[in-house]
Backbone as CSV, one residue per row, in Angstrom:
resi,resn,N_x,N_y,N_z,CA_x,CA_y,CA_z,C_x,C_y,C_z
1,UNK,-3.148,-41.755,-5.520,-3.477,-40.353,-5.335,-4.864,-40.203,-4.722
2,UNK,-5.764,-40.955,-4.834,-7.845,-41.093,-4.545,-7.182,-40.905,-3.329
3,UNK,-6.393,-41.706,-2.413,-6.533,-42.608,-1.334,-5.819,-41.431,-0.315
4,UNK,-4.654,-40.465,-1.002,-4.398,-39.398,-0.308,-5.395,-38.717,-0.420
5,UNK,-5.780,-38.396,-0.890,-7.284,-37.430,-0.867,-8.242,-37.438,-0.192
6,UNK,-8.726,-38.621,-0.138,-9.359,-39.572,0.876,-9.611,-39.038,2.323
7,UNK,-7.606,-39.567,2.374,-7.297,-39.065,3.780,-6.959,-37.969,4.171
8,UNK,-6.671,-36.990,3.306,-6.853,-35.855,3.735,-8.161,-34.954,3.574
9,UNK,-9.343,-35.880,3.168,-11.101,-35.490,3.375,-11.045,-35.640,4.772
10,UNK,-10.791,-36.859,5.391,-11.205,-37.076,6.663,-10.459,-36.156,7.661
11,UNK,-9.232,-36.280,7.389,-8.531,-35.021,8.670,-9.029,-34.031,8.336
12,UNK,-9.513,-33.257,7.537,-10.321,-31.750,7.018,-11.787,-31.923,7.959
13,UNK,-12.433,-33.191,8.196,-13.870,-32.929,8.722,-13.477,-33.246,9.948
14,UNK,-12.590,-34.638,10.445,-12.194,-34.324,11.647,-11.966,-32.512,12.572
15,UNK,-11.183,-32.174,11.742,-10.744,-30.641,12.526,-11.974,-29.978,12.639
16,UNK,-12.407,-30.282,11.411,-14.042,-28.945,11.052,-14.681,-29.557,12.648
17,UNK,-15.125,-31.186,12.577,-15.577,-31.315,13.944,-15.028,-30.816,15.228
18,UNK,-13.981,-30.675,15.238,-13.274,-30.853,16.235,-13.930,-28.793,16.635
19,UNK,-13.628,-28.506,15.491,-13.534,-26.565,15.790,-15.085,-26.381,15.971
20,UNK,-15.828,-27.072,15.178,-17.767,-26.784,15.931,-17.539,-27.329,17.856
21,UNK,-16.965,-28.197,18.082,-17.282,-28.414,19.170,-16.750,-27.333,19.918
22,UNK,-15.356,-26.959,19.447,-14.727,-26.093,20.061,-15.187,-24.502,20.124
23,UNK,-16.266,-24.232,18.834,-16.825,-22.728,18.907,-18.073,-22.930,19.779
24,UNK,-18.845,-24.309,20.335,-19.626,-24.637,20.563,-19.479,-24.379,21.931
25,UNK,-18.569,-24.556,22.498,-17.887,-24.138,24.089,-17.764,-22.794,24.374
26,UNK,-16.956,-22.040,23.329,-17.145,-20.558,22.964,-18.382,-19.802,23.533
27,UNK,-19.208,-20.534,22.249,-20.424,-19.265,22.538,-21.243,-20.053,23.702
28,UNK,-21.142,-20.900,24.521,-21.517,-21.223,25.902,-20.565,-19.936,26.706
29,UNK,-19.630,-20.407,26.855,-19.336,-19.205,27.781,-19.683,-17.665,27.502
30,UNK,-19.509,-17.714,25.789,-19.290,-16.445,25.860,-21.055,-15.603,25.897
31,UNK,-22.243,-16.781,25.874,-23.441,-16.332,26.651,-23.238,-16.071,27.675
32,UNK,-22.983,-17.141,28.517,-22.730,-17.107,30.066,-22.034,-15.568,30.450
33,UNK,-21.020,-15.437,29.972,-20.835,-14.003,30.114,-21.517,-12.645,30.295
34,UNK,-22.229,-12.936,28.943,-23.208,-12.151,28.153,-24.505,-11.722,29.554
35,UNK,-24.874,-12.434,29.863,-25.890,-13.302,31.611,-24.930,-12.448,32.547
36,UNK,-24.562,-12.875,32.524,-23.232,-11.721,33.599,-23.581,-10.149,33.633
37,UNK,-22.890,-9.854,32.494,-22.931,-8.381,32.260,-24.885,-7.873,32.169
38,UNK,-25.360,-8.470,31.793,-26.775,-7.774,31.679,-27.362,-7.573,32.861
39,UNK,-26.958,-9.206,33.864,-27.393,-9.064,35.439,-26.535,-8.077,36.176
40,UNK,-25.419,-7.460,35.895,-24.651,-6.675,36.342,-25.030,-5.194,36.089
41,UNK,-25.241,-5.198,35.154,-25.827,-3.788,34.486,-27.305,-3.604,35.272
42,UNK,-28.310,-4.485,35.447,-29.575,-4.437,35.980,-29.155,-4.288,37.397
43,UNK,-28.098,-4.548,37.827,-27.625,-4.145,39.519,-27.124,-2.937,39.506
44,UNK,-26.623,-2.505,38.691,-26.101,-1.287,38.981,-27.335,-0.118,38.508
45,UNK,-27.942,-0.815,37.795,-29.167,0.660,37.356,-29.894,0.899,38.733
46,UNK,-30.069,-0.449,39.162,-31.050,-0.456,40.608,-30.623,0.160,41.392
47,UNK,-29.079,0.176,41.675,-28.487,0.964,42.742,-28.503,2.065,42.451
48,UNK,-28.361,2.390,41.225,-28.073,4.038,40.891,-29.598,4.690,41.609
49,UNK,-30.520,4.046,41.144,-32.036,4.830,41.652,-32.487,4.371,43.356
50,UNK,-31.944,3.316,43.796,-31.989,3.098,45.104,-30.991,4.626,45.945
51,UNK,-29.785,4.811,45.326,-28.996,5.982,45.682,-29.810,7.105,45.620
52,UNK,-30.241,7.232,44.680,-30.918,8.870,43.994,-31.951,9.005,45.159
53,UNK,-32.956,7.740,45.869,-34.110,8.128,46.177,-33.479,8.205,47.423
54,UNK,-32.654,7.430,48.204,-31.561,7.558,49.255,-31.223,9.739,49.426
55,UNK,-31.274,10.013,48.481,-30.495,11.336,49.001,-31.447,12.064,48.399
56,UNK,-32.334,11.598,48.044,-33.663,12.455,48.396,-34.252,12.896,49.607
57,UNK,-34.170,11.201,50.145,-34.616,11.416,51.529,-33.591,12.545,52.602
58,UNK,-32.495,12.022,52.338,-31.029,12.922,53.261,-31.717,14.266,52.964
59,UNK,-31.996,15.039,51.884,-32.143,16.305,51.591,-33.367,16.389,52.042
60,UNK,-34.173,15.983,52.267,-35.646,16.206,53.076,-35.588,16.172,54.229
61,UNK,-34.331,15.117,55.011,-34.530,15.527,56.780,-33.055,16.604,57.232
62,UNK,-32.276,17.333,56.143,-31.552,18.611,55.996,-32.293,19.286,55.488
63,UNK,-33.521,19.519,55.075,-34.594,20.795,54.987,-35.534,20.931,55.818
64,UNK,-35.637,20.053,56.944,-36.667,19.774,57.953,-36.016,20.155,59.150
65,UNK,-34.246,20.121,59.247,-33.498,20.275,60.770,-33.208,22.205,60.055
66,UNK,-33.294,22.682,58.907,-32.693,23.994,58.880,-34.240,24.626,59.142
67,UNK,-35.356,23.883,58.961,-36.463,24.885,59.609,-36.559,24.796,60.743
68,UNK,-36.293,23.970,61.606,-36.693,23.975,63.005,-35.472,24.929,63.308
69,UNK,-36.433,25.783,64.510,-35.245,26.402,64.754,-34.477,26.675,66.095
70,UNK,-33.051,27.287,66.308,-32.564,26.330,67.002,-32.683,26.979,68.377
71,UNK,-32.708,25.550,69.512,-33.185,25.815,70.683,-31.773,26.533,71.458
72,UNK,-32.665,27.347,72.683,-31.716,28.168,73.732,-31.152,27.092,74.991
73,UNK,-30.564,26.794,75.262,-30.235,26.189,76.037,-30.600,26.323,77.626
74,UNK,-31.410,25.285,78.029,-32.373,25.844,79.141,-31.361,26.912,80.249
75,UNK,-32.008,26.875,81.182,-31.402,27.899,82.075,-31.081,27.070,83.650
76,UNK,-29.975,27.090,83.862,-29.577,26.002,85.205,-30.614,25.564,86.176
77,UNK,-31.571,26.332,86.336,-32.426,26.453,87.358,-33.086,25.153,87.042
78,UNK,-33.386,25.110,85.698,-34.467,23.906,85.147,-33.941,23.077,85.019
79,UNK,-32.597,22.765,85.669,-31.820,21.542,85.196,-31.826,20.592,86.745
80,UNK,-31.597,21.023,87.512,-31.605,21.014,89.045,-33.103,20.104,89.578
């Protein structure tokens, strides 16, 4: 009976080893992931405010063409 016991100590730490290595792979990727999404998120915040200042500008040279105001179209003579 010791000797079954024994051997079923060792297949119990075998697996236990076997599942650390295996959660050990886990939380590698599942950092690696983690690296992913944060660098992803830091790209998209950037773009969001690269956009915003983007159509800032658009709305500053559409408030600059509605003040100028608009020209007559010369007269044939001056074209000649």
């Amino acid at each position: 009976m010791g000797i079954k016991i024994e051997e079923r100590a060792r297949e119990i730490l075998k697996r236990l080893q076997q599942l650390h290595g295996d959660f050990s792979l886990f939380q590698e990727s599942f950092n690696l992931g983690q690296k992913h999404l944060r660098n992803a998120q830091a790209a998209y915040a950037d773009a969001g405010e690269r956009v915003a200042r983007l159509a800032t500008q658009v709305e500053q040279f559409v408030q600059i063409k509605e003040e100028i105001p608009e020209s007559r179209p010369l007269p044939s003579s001056t074209l000649r």
